[in-house]
N, C-alpha and C positions, 0 to 999 in steps of 0.2 A: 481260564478265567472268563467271568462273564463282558460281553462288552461296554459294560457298565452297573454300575450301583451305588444309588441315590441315599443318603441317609435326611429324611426332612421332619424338623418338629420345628413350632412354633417359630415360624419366621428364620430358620436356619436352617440352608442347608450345604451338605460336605457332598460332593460330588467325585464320582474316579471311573474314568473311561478307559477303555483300552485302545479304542478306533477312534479316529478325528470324527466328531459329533459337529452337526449343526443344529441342533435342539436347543431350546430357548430362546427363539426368536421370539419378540412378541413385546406388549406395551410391559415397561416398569413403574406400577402403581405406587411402592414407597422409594425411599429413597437406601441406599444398599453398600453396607460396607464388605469388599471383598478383599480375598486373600491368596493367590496363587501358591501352592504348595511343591507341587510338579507338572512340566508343561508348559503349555502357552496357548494366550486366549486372544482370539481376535474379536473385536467390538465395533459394527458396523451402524451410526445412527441413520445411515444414508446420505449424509453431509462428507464425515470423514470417517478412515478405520484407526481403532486405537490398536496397542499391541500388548499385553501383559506380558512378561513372562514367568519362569517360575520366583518368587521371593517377592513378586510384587504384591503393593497393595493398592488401591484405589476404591472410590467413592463413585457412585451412579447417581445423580441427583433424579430426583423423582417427577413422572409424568413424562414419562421419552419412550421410542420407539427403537429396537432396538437388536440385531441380527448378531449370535456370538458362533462362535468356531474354536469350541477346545482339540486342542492337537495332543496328542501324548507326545511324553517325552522320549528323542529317539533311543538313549540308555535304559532308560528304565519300564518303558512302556506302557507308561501311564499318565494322562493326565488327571490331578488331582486339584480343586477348586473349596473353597467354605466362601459361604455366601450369609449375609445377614441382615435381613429388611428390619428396616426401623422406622417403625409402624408408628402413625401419628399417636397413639394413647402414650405411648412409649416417650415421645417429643416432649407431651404436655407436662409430665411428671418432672422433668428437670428444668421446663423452660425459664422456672424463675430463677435461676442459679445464673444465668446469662443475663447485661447488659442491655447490651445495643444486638436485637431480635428483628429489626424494620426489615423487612423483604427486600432483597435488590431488582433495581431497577433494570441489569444486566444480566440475560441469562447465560449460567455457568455451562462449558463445557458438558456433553453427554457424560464424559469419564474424566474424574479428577483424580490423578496419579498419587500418592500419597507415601512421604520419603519414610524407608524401613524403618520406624524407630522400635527403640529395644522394645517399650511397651504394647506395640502394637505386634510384635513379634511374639512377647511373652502371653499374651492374651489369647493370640491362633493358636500356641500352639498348646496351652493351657486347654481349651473349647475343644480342640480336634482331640485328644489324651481323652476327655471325657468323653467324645460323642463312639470313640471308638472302645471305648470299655464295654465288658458286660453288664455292668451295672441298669438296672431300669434309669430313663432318663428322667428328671425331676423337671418339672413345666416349672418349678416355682425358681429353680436356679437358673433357667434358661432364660426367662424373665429377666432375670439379675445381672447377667452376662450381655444381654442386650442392652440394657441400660448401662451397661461399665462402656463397652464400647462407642455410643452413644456421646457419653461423657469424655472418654476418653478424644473423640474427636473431636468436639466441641473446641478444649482445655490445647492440645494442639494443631487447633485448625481456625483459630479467631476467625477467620476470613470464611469458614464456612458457617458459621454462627447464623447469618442469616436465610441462609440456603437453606439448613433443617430445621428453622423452626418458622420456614415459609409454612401456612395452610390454607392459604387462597387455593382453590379451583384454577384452572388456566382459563384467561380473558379470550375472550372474541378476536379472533384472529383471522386474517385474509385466507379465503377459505381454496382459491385457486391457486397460490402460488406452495401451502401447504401440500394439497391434493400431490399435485406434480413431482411435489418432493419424497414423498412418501409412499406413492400406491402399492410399490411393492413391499411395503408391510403384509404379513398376513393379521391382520389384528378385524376384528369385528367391526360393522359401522357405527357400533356405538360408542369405540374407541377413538374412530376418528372426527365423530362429533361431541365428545368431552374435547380431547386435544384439542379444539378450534374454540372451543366456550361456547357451545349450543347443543340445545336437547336433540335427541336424532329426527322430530319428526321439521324443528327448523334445519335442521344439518340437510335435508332428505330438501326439502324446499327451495333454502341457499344454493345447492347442489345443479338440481335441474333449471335454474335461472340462469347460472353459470357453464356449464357443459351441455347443455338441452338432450340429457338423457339421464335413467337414474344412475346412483351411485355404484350398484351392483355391476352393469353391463357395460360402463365409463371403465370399469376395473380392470375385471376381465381382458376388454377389448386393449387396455393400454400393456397391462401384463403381455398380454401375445403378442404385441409388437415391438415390448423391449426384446423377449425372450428371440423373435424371431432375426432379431439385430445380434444379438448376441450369438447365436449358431450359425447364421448366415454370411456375418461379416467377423465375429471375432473366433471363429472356429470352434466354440465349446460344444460340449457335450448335453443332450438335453437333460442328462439324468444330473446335470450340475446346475443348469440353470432352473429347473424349475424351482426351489427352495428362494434362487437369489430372484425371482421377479414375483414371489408371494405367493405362487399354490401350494395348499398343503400337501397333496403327492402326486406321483411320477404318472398314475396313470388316468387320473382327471386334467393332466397337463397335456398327457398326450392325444387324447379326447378330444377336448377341446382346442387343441393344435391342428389338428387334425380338419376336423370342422372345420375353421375359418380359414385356411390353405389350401386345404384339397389333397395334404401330404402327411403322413408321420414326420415328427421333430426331427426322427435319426436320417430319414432320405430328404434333409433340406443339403442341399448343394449350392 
């Protein structure tokens, strides 16, 4: 078996790995109803880690940053995942069917947990029967399926009522104390100047006011000194840490490790 295969249409998708994966780091632009089927998923916002395992369900509210690690399951040797972004067009269609829509003033947890109910049960496992049939897949039923789930959380989830039918933009926010929190995102700068409520070329200006260097080389240089904390003093490996301080791979880490030390990652002692 392959170590993985992705089935993705229209804002859904079913995932099944064979190896513990850490793919899928990166920002979540809508807001995401997921489903553990087999395995267990760890969810890193940088704050704190959440922990799925297999039968859970839970909610991603939207505009977060965000490091996951599916693990297969040790019997069956596979982690298996359905994931399903609910896409503002999608919000708009139902939002008159709801009440009290006011956006909260309190931001919700990264991952909201959300308790087995039979319909959200019947609904996985309804979606996954179809996505894995041979049947060509129909955009117009998959449409339909995200809006039932949609509804369906809604109808059991009063209190997220105003979480999904937020579509504000995220406001101007302290651009130093974010920075610090997040760097080792690998997201683009233009992720982390939405996140903050500014366009990249004020993100790029706020920036070097603040740190008195650009955002690129502020990165970089903070990455290799988490990373160099973390092999130095906490014993890891660098082929582990480079993903968890935000390079995209092993041997632009090591490059660049390399350069600013005088040493390869694996001869730090």
């Amino acid at each position: 078996m392959e170590n993985s295969s992705i089935n993705k249409v229209s804002g859904v998708i079913y995932s099944c790995y064979t190896r513990m994966s850490r793919e899928g780091e990166n920002f979540i632009p809508e807001h995401v109803f997921t489903y553990i089927e087999s395995g267990s998923l760890a969810i890193n916002d940088g704050r704190k880690e959440y922990q799925l395992k297999a039968g859970d369900f839970a909610f991603y509210p939207k505009n977060r940053l965000a490091k996951f690690s599916k693990m297969p399951d040790v019997d069956k040797g596979e982690y298996k995942g359905l994931s399903i972004r609910l896409d503002a067009d999608t919000l708009l269609k139902i939002k008159d069917n709801f009440k009290d829509t006011s956006p909260l003033c309190d931001t919700p947890d990264s991952v909201i947990p959300l308790d087995p109910d039979p319909l959200f049960q019947s609904f996985a496992q309804s979606l996954i029967a179809y996505l894995n049939s041979t049947e060509e897949v129909n955009s117009t039923l998959i449409a339909l399926k995200v809006q039932e789930i949609a509804l369906l959380l809604a109808q059991k989830r009063a209190d997220l009522v105003p979480v999904l039918f937020d579509f504000r933009e995220p406001g101007k926010i302290g651009l130093k104390d974010f920075m610090l929190q997040n760097f080792n995102f690998n997201v683009p700068l233009e992720r982390f100047a939405y996140l903050t409520g500014r366009s990249l070329s004020t993100f790029k200006r706020d920036f070097e006011k603040i740190f008195g260097t650009t955002p690129s080389k502020w990165l970089q240089q903070k990455r290799l000194e988490e990373a160099h904390f973390l092999i130095a003093q906490k014993g890891k490996k660098a082929s582990d840490v480079y993903i968890e301080v935000g390079f995209e791979n092993l041997s632009h880490f090591s490059f660049a490790f390399k350069k600013a030390y005088g040493v390869a990652p694996s001869q730090l002692v």
